[in-house]
C-alpha positions in Angstrom: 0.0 0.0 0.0 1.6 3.3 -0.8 1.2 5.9 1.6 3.1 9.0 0.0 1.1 12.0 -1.0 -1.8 10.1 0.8 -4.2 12.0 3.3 -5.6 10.2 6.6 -9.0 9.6 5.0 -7.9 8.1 1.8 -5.7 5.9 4.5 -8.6 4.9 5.8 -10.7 4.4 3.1 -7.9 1.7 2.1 -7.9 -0.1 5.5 -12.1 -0.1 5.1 -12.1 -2.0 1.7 -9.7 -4.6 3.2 -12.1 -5.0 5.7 -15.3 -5.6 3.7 -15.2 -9.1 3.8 -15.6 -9.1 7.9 -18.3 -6.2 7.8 -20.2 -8.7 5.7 -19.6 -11.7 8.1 -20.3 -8.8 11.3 -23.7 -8.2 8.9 -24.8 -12.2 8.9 -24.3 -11.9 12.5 -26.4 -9.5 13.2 -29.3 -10.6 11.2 -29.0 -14.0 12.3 -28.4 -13.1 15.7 -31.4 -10.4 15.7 -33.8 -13.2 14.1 -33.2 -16.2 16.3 -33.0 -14.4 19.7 -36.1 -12.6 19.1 -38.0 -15.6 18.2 -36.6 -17.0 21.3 -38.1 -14.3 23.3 -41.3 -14.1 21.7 -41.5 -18.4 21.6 -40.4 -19.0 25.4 -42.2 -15.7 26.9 -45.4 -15.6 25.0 -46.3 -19.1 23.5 -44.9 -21.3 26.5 -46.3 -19.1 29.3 -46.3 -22.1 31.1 -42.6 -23.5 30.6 -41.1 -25.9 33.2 -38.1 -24.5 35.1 -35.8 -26.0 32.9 -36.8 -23.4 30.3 -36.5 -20.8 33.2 -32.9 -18.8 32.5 -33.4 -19.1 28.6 -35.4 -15.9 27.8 -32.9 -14.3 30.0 -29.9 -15.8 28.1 -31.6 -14.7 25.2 -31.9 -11.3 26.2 -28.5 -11.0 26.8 -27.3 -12.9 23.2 -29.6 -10.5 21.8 -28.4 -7.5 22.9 -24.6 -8.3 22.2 -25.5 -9.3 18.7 -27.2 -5.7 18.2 -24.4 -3.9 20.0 -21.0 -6.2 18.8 -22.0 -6.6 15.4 -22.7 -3.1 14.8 -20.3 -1.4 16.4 -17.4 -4.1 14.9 -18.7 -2.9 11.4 -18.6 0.8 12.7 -15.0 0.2 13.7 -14.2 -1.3 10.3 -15.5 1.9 8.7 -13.4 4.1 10.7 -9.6 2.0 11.0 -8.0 5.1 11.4 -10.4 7.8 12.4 -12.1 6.5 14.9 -12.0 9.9 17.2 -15.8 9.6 19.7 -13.0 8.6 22.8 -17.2 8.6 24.8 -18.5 6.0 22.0 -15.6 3.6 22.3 -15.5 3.5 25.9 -19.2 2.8 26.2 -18.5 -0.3 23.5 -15.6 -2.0 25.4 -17.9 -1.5 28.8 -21.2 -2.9 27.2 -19.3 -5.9 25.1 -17.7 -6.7 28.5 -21.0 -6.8 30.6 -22.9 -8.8 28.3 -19.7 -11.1 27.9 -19.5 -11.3 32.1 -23.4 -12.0 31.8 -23.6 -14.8 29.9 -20.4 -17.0 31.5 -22.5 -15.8 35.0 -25.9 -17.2 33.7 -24.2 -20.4 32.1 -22.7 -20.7 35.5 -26.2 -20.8 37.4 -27.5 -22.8 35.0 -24.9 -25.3 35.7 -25.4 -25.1 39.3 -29.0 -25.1 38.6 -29.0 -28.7 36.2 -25.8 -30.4 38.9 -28.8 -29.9 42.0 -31.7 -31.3 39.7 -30.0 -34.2 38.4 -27.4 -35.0 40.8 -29.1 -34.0 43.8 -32.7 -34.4 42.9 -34.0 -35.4 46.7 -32.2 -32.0 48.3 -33.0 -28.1 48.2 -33.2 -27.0 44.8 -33.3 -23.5 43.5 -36.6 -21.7 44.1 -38.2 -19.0 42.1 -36.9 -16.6 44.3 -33.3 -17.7 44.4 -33.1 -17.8 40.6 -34.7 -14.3 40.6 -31.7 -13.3 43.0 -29.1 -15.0 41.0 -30.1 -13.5 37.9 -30.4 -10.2 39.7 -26.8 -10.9 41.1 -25.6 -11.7 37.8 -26.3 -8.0 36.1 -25.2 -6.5 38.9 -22.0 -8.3 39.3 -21.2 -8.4 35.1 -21.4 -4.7 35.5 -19.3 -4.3 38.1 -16.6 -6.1 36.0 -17.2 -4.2 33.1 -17.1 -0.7 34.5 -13.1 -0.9 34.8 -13.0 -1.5 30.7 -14.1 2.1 30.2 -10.7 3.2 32.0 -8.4 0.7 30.2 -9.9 1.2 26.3 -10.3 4.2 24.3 -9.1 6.2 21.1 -5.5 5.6 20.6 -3.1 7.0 17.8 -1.1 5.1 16.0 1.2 5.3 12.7 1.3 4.0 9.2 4.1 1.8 8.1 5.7 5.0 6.3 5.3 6.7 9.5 4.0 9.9 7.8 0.6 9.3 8.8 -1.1 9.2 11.8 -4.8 7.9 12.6 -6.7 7.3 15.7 -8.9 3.6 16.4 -10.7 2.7 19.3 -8.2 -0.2 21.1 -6.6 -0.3 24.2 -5.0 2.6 25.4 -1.1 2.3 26.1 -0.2 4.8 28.5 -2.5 3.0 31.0 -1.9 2.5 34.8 -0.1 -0.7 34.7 -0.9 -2.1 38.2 -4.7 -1.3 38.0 -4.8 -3.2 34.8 -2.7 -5.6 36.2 -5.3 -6.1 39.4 -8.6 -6.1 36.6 -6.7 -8.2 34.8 -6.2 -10.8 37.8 -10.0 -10.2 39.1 -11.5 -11.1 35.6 -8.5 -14.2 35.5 -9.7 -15.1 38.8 -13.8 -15.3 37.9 -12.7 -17.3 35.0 -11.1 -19.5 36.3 -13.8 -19.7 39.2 -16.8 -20.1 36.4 -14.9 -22.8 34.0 -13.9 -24.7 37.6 -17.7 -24.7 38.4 -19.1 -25.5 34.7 -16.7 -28.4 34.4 -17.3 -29.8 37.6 -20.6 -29.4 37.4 -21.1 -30.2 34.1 -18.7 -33.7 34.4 -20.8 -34.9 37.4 -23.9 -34.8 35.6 -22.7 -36.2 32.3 -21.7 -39.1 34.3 -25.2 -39.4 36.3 -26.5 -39.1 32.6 -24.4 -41.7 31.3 -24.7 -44.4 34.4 -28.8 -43.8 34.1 -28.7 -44.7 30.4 -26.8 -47.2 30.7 -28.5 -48.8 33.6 -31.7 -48.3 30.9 -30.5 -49.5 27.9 -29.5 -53.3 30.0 -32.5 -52.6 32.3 -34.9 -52.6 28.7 -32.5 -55.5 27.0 -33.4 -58.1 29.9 -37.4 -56.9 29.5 -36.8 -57.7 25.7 -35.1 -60.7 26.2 -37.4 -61.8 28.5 -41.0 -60.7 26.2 -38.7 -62.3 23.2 -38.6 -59.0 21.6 -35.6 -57.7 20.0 -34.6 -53.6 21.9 -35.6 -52.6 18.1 -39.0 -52.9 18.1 -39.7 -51.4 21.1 -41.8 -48.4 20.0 -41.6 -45.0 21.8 -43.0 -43.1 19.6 -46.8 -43.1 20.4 -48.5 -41.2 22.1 -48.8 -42.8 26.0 -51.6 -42.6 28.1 -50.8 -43.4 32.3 -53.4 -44.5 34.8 -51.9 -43.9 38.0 -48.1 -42.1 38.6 -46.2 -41.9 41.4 -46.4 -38.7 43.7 -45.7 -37.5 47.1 -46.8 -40.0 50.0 -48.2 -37.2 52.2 -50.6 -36.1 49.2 -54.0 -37.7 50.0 -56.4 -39.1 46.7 -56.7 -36.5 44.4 -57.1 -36.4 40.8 -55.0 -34.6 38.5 -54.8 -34.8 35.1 -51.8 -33.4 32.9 -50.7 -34.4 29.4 -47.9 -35.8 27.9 -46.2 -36.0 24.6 -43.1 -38.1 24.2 -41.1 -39.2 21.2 -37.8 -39.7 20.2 -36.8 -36.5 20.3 -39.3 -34.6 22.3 -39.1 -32.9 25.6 -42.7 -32.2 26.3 -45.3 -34.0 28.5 -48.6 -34.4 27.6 -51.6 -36.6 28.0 -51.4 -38.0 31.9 -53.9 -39.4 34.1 -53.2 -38.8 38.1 -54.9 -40.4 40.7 -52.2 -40.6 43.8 -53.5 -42.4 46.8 -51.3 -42.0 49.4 -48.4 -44.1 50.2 -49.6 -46.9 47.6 -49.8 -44.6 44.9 -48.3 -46.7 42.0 -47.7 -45.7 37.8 -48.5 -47.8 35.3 -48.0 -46.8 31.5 -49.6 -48.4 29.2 -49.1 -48.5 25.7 -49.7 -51.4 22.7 -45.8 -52.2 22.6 -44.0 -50.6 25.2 -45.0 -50.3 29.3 -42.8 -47.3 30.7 -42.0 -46.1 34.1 -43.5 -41.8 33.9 -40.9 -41.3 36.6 -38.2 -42.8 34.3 -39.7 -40.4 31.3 -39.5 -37.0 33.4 -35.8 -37.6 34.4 -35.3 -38.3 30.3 -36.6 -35.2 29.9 -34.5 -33.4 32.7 -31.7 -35.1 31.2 -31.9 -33.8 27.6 -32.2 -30.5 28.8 -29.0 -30.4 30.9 -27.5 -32.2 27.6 -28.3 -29.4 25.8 -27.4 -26.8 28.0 -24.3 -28.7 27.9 -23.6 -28.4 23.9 -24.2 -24.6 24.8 -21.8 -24.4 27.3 -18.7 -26.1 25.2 -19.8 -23.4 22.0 -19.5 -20.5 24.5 -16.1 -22.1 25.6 -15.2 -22.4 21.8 -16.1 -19.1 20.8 -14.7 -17.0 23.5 -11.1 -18.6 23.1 -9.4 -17.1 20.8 -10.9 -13.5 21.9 -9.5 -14.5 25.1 -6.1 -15.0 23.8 -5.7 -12.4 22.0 -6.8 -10.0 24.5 -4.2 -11.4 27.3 -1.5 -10.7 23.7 -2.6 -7.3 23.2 -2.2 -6.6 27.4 1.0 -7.7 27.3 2.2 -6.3 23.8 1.1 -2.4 23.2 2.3 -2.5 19.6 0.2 -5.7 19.3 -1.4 -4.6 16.5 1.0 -2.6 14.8 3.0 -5.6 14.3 0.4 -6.6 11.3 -0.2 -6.2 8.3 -3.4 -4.9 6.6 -4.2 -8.6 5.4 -3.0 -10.4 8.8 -5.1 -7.7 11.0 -8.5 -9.0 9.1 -7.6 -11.9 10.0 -6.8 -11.8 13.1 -9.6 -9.0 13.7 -12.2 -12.0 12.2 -11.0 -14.4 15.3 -10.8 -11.3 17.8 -14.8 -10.6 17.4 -15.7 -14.7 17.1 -17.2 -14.9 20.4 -20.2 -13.7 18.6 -20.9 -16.4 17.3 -22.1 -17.8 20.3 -25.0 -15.3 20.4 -26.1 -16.6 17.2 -26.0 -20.3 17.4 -27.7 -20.7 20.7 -31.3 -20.1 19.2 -30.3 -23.0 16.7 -29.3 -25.5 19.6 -32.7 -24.6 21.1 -34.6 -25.5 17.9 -32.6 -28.7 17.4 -32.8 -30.2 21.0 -36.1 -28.4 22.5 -38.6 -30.3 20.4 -41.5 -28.1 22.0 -39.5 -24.7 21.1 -39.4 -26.0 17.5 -43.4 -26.8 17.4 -43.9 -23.6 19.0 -42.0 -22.0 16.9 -42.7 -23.1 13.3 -47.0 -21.8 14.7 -45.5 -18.7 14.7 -44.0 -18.6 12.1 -46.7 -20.3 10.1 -49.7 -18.1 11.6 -47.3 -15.0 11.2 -46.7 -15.7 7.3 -49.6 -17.7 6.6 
């Protein structure tokens, strides 16, 4: 790139159309992120007023992907646009505090949530987390992810910086270099300390129920073998499919006879119940499921069902892991090197700027994991959309 007899705005003109190819990516983002969220909100608020509590921190996780896909997106195209003459110091500040919060939010809310699925699976017959408790942990979780990205505001802001010639000189929003070492030294080993709390707590967490998960279906899977051994049926022809009506399910002893009645839905893939007869009398109370081809346990069907949703709030744990790594590298690089991104070129810095803002991702693909492993989102969903384009 020649830089002689070249102004700062033809400079950055220059470093704009290298950029076009991750203002387009920044665009997908944004749409798809915008899209998804909101049906999320609109599907789990509105049209499942009545979701279990397994669904209960989703709309808020929602919330949260959909406001970093507004904010990130948009503001990573605006910084595309304006490589070298980025001058609102105010506007860039407010970026790096509001991408951090809503970073800090989400690894706090996959944290509860992992708390939240280790007490129901693998310590179902204990205290679990009331409404009000999750209402204080989400109200913790705000408060707490702003705390931590208040300091952000002190350590980022418009910074000059040089062309290769050195005869020009532009201004981008990055981290500032004459900052106070030893406060960002101490934010630096607060937010390495939560991390490092958070990814403790999800992977213990989430290893102790994926091997109450595993042990339970494996205990199943012999447990239906030696029933299909026994009826001379092969594990294949079991059906599961149908639709299952129950005559009597087991409830608490200290309840006296009273009829209830619930539904439940069940197939291969579903996570919804529907279609249940109750009549609990007292201690004897006893379930029976009855189907044509299959007999089936309504206790053993609920903790299925508790057990796909802490699988897939599992899958959406690893993708934020995934997507936040390399963001997290190269932000612990450019604290440690102030030239950090001086040191590329215009080609390597869209590179490296495409893995830098990656982490979005994750606000965009958690809608899909809903829609793949929630089959009642899905349902829900595709009414919507059907009675809204219909």
């Amino acid at each position: 790139m020649r830089y002689h007899n070249m102004t700062v705005s033809e400079w950055n003109s220059d470093l704009a159309k290298l950029l076009i190819p991750n203002s387009v990516i920044l665009t997908l983002y944004m749409i798809c992120g915008i899209t998804g969220n909101i049906l999320v909100i609109l599907v789990y608020t509105f049209k499942m007023k009545k979701h279990s509590e397994d669904r209960y921190f989703i709309p808020a996780l929602a919330v949260s992907d959909l406001l970093a896909c507004i904010v990130c997106a948009s503001f990573g195209i605006l910084l595309n646009m304006m490589q070298a003459q980025f001058t609102n110091n105010s506007l860039c500040k407010a970026y790096w505090f509001f991408a951090a919060s809503t970073t800090y939010m989400s690894i706090l809310l996959l944290t509860i949530i992992a708390i939240h699925r280790y007490l129901k699976v693998c310590r179902p017959l204990r205290a679990q987390m009331s409404l009000f408790w999750k209402k204080v942990a989400l109200l913790s979780a705000l408060v707490l992810s702003i705390l931590l990205g208040c300091p952000t505001s002190l350590l980022y802001g418009t910074v000059e910086f040089s062309n290769a010639s050195g005869n020009l000189t532009g201004r981008r929003c990055s981290r500032m270099k004459d900052v106070i070492k030893t406060g960002s030294s101490i934010y630096s080993g607060v937010v390495g300390l939560v991390l490092l709390s958070t990814i403790t707590v999800l992977v213990v967490c989430y290893g102790k129920v994926g091997q109450t998960i595993f042990v339970h279906f494996k205990r199943m899977s012999k447990s239906g073998l030696n029933k299909n051994v026994q009826k001379g049926q092969s594990p294949s022809s079991c059906d599961t499919s149908a639709t299952h009506s129950t005559d009597l399910l087991n409830i608490n002893p200290e309840i006296s006879s009273v009829p209830i009645k619930q539904e439940l839905h069940t197939d291969n893939n579903g996570i919804e119940i529907n279609d249940i007869n109750v009549i609990a009398e007292g201690k004897s109370a006893k379930t029976q499921v009855k189907t044509g081809k299959v007999s089936m346990d309504a206790e053993e069907k609920n903790r299925s069902i508790m057990y796909k949703f802490s699988l897939m709030f599992m899958v959406i744990t690893i993708v934020f892991l995934v997507c936040y790594l390399p963001k997290v590298i190269l932000m612990v690089l450019e604290g440690r090197n102030p030239m950090f991104w001086e040191n590329f070129s215009s080609g390597q810095r869209a590179g490296v700027l495409f893995l830098y803002r990656f982490y979005i991702v994750n606000n965009v693909v958690n809608p899909l994991i809903y829609a793949f492993m929630d089959m009642r989102f899905r349902q829900e969903a595709k009414k919507l959309l059907t009675c809204k384009y219909s």
